[in-house]
C-alpha positions, -999 to +999 in steps of 0.1 A: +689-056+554+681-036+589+641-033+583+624-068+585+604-068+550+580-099+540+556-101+512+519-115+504+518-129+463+488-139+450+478-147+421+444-133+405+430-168+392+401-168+411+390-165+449+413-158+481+411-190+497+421-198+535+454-216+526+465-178+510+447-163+540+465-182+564+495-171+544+490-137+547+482-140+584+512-156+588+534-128+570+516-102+588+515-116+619+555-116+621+557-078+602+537-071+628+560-089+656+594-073+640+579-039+633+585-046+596+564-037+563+540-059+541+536-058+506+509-072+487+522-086+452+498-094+424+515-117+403+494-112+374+514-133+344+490-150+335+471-130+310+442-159+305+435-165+338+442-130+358+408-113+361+399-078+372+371-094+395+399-121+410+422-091+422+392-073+439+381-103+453+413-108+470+419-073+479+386-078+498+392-109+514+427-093+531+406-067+543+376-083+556+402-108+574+417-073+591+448-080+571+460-048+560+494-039+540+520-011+538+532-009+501+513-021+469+491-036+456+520-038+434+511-059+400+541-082+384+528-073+352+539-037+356+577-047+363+583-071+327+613-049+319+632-056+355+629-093+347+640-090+308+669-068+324+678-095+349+676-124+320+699-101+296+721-097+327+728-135+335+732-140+299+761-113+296+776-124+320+781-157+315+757-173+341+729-181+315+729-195+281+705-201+252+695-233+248+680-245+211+670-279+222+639-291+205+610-304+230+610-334+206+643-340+213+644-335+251+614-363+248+636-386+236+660-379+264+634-383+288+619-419+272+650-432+272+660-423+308+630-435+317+638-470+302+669-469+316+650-460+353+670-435+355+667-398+367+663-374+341+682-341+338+691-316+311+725-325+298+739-293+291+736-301+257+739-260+244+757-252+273+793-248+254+781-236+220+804-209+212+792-171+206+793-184+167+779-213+171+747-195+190+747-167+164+744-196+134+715-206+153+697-172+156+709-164+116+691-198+113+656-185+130+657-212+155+637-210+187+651-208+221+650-207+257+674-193+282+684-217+308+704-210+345+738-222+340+746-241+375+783-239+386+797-265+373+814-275+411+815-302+435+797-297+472+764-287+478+744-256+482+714-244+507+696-225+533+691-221+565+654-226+570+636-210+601+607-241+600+623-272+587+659-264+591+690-265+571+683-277+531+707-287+509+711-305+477+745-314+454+756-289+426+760-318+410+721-330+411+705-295+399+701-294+360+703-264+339+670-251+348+647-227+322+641-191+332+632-178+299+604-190+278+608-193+236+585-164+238+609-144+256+589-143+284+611-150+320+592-175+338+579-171+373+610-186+391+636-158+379+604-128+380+597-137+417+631-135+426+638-103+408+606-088+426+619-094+456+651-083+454+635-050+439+613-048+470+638-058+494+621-087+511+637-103+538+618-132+544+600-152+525+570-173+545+551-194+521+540-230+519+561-259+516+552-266+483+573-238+468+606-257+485+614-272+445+615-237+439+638-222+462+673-242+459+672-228+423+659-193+433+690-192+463+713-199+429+696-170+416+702-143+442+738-159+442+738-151+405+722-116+406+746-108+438+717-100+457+717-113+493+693-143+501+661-136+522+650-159+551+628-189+545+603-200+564+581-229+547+547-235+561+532-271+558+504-277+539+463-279+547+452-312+534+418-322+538+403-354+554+419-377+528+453-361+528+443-341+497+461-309+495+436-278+499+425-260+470+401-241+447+400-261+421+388-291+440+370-281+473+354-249+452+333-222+475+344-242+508+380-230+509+369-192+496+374-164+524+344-151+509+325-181+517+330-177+553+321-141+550+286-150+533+281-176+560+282-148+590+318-158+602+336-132+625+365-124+604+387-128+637+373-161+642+384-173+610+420-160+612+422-172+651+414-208+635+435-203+606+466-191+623+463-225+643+463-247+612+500-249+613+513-231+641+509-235+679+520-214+712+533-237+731+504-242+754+471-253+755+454-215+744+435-212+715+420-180+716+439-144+710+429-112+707+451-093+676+480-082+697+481-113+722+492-132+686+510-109+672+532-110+707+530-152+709+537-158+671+573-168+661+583-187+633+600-212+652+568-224+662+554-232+630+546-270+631+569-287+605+539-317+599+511-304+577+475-292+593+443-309+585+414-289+572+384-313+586+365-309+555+329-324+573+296-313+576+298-289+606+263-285+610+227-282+590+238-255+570+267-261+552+299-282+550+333-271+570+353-278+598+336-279+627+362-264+652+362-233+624+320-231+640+331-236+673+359-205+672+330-186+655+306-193+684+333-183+710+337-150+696+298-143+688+296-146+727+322-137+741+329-098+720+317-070+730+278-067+717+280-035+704+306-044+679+284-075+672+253-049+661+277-035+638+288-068+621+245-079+623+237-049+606+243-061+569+229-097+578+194-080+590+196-054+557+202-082+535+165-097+552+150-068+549+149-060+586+170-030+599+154-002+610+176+028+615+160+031+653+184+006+661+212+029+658+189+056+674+159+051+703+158+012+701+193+010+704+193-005+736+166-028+731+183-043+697+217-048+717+200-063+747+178-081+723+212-097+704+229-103+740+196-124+749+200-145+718+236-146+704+242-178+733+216-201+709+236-191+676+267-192+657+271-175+634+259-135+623+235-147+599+220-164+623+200-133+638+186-125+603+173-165+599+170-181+632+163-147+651+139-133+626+111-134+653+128-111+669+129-081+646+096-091+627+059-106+626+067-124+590+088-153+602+090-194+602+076-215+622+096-247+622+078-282+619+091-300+647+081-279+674+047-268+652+035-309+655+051-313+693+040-279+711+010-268+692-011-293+670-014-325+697-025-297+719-060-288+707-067-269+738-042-242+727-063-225+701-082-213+731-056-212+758-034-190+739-057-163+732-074-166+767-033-159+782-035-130+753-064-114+772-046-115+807-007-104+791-029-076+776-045-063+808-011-061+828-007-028+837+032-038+846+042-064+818+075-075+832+092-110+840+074-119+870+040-108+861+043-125+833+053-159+842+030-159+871+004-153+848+009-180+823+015-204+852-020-192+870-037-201+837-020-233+838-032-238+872-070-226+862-069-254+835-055-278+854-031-288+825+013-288+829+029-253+829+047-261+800+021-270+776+012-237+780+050-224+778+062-245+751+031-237+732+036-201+732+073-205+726+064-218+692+037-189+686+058-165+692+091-176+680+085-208+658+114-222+674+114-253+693+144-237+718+163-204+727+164-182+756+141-183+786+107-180+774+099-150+798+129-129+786+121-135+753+083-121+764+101-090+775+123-085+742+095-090+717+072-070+739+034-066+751+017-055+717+033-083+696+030-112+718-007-107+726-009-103+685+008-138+680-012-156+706-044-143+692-034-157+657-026-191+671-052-205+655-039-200+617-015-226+631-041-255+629-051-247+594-020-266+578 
């Protein structure tokens, strides 16, 4: 194989979640790297639990996570007759045979190994029956499976894995595995081996606990004389308790789609993700796209398994609080005009865009999100924290309610009375401004910041943010006299 081909195989039961995510990254970080392809698998078997709404939802995850692919979304489902063909062609040729073993009497085998503490392993009962003897059993009606018939050989065989390095095991300690149901169905471990030969993949990146798998699937590409891709096994995400990651347990906390809802960056999330496993060498944690696509390497996957600290992160929900932290660096530190683009649904979904901001107020709403985007992290956080800033229907929080405005009586008539002079500023601008409020102060013969504190809660209902005279200019004249005016609805609670 000259081109470098690797593939992403999910399967539609439900949500993409990050430990897929990261697996994805991972596979498209080194197509990327080698200048290979990507193909997105749906492995889609499973008729009861593969739903239209699962595919899409992954489909959408990849592509909010900037992960996009080069060939599919191929679907298992549509390639049945290569894996009957592939069954039917081990079975000709000697390197399969049907087995008619009852599960009752394979229990027994099992109970009494398991009295004897010993390990138990097919014993190859049907593997001699004779073409007659197997017909008889057919004539007869009799169920069967098709079972992998290991060489029967001394030695061992294995792979030269690009994480964990070289894995072996003994011929002689493999049993005669099953790769076709009774039903007649293959089961995954031949159908995933004959999709990759069909697509030509290369390597094989995936987590480490698909290794049972691939001793058995290497005897399988021996078998179908198809040469053996590259394996790279990833170690696991576990949470706190050394719990392996998933969607069944954790629910909406591991789901891309969660992270999404909650106003992540997407390239926040895949920065963090990509580090849950693998590390450059050095002490840098933050890349653009192409600085990891040049850095990343398999050899520099961690062979120890990556904990996802599954904590509460801050008031809002539960997750791990370096995920926040990488979301906070990039809120920041990105360009704020692609910020606006990614605060426009949050602001939509409150109810307060205006189209101006992509027309004449366009440079007050990015000024406006560069003066706050420093006190939040994440997007959502301009539609809840910020809503001040883009409407005169917001919160005003309790704490800084009983600490800045209530114990201060004075207030109901200090506010309005700074109203008055804000209003009759012919130059409303930072200096005027504060030299006003502090003049009143002065008049009053009361702290400066009574006065500023108190009017950071009117207008924002926030106990902290931004300097209180920028945030003056960014609301602006009209709607800051307005609040301070109103200051007295405050007391009526």
């Amino acid at each position: 194989m000259t081109e470098t081909r690797l593939r992403f195989p999910p399967s539609p039961t439900g949500y993409l979640h990050i430990g897929g995510a990261r697996t994805a990254l991972y596979n498209w970080l080194y197509a990327k790297k080698t200048g290979g392809k990507l193909i997105l698998r749906i492995e889609d078997t499973d008729a009861e639990r593969s739903t239209q709404e699962s595919i899409q939802g992954i489909l959408d995850g990849m592509k909010w996570l900037g992960i996009d692919w080069d060939e599919g979304p191929y679907f298992q489902t549509e390639f049945e007759s290569d894996h009957e063909a592939a069954s039917k062609k081990l079975l000709d040729t000697g390197k399969a045979y049907k087995c008619f073993c009852t599960k009752e009497e394979l229990d027994v085998k099992r109970e009494a190994a398991q009295k004897n503490k010993t390990q138990y392993g097919y014993d190859g009962t049907c593997r001699s029956l004779s073409a007659e003897e197997v017909a008889e059993k057919e004539a007869a009606g009799l169920p069967f499976v098709v079972r992998f018939k290991v060489p029967d050989q001394d030695g061992e065989i294995g792979y030269d894995d690009k994480v964990l390095g070289y894995i072996k095991a003994q011929y002689r300690e493999i049993e005669d595995f099953v790769i076709v149901r009774s039903t007649g169905k293959p089961l995954y471990l031949l159908c995933n081996v004959v999709d990759d030969i069909r697509d030509r993949i290369s390597h094989i990146i995936r987590g480490s606990d698909h290794m049972t798998n691939t001793i058995r699937q290497v005897l399988l590409y021996n078998a179908l004389d198809a040469p053996v891709p590259v394996f790279a096994h990833m170690p696991l995400t576990l949470d706190t308790k050394k719990a392996k990651i998933s969607k069944r347990k954790h629910g909406e906390i591991v789901a891309v789609q969660f992270y999404e809802e909650k106003g992540f960056i997407p390239w926040a999330l895949s920065n963090f993700l990509v580090l849950l496993g693998w590390s450059p060498g050095n002490d840098t944690e933050f890349f653009t796209q192409d600085e990891l696509i040049e850095a990343f390497s398999l050899e520099r996957i961690n062979k120890t398994n990556s904990i996802f600290n599954y904590q509460k992160g801050n008031a809002k929900f539960f997750t791990d609080p370096k995920a926040i932290s990488f979301n906070e660096h990039y809120l920041r530190t990105m360009p704020i005009e692609d910020i606006a683009v990614m605060v426009k649904p949050f602001l939509e979904k409150e109810d307060l865009w205006d189209a101006a901001y992509e027309g004449d107020k366009k440079e007050w709403f990015l000024s406006t999100l560069d003066l706050t985007r420093d006190r939040f992290q994440m997007l959502s956080d301009f539609g809840d924290r910020g809503r001040a800033y883009f409407s005169d229907e917001f919160t005003v929080e309790q704490k800084p309610l009983k600490k800045n405005v209530l114990k201060h009586e004075g207030l109901k008539e200090w506010l309005p009375m700074l109203a008055d002079r804000f209003e009759a500023l012919a130059d409303y601008n930072l200096e005027t401004t504060e030299q006003t409020a502090r003049d009143l102060a002065t008049e009053l013969d009361i702290k400066p910041g009574v006065i500023i504190n108190g009017m950071r809660t009117v207008v924002t209902g926030q106990l902290a943010g931004p300097s209180m005279f920028d945030i003056l200019m960014a609301i602006g004249q009209e709607r800051v006299v307005s609040r301070l005016r109103n200051v007295a609805k405050l007391y009526e609670v």
